[in-house]
C-alpha positions in Angstrom: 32.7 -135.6 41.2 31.8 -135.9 44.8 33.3 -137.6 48.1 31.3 -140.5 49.7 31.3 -141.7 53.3 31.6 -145.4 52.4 32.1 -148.3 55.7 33.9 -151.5 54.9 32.8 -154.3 57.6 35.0 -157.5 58.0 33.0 -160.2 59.8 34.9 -162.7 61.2 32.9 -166.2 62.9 34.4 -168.6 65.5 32.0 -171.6 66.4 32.8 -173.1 70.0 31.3 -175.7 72.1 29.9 -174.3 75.6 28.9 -176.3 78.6 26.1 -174.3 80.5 22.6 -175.1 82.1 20.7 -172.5 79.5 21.0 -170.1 76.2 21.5 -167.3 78.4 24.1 -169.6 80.6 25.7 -170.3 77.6 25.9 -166.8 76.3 27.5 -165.5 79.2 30.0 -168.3 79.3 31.1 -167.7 75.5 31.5 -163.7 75.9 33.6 -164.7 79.6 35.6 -166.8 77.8 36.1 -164.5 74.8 37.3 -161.9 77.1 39.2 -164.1 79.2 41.3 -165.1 76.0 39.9 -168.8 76.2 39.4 -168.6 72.7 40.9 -166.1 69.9 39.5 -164.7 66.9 41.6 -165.2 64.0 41.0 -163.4 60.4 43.3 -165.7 58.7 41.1 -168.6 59.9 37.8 -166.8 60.7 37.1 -164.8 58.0 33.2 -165.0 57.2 33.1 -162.4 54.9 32.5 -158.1 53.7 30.1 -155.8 53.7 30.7 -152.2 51.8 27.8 -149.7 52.5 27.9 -146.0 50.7 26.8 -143.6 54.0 25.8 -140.7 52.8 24.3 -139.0 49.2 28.0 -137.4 48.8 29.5 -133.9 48.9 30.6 -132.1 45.5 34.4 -131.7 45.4 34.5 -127.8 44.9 36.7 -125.8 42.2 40.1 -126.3 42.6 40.1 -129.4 44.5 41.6 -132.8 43.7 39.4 -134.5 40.7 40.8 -137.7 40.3 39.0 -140.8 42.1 41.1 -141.3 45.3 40.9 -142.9 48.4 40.9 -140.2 51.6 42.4 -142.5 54.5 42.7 -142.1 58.3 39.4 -140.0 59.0 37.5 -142.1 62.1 34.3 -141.1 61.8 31.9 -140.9 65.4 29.5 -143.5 65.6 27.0 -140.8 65.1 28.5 -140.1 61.5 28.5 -143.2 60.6 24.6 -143.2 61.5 23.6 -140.0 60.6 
């Protein structure tokens, strides 16, 4: 049996309406307001959906170690683990 690096990504989408005089005006208005708290992201509302990727090829548990499938919680990987 082996252990897998494995990310879960929640997407969540909020559609507003922005008054500004281009796409770039516009963009900067939406990310001001978003950080302004104009506008709040909720999951419960916002949800657009998962992704589940498998990161790596897997390490082999070695002798000894726990064998049955489990879930190993609370390890933040870097952003550079989660890339490499």
């Amino acid at each position: 049996m082996k252990v897998y690096k494995v990310a879960v990504m929640e997407y969540y989408r909020k559609v507003i309406s922005v008054e500004a005089e281009s796409e770039k005006a516009a963009h900067q208005r939406a990310w001001d307001a978003y950080n302004n708290v104009e506008f709040v992201v909720i999951p419960e509302n916002d949800y657009d959906g998962t992704e589940i990727y498998v990161l790596d090829e897997g390490k082999e548990i070695q002798e000894g170690e726990k064998r049955e499938p489990h879930i190993i919680e609370g390890y933040a990987y870097t952003k550079e683990e989660l890339n490499s």
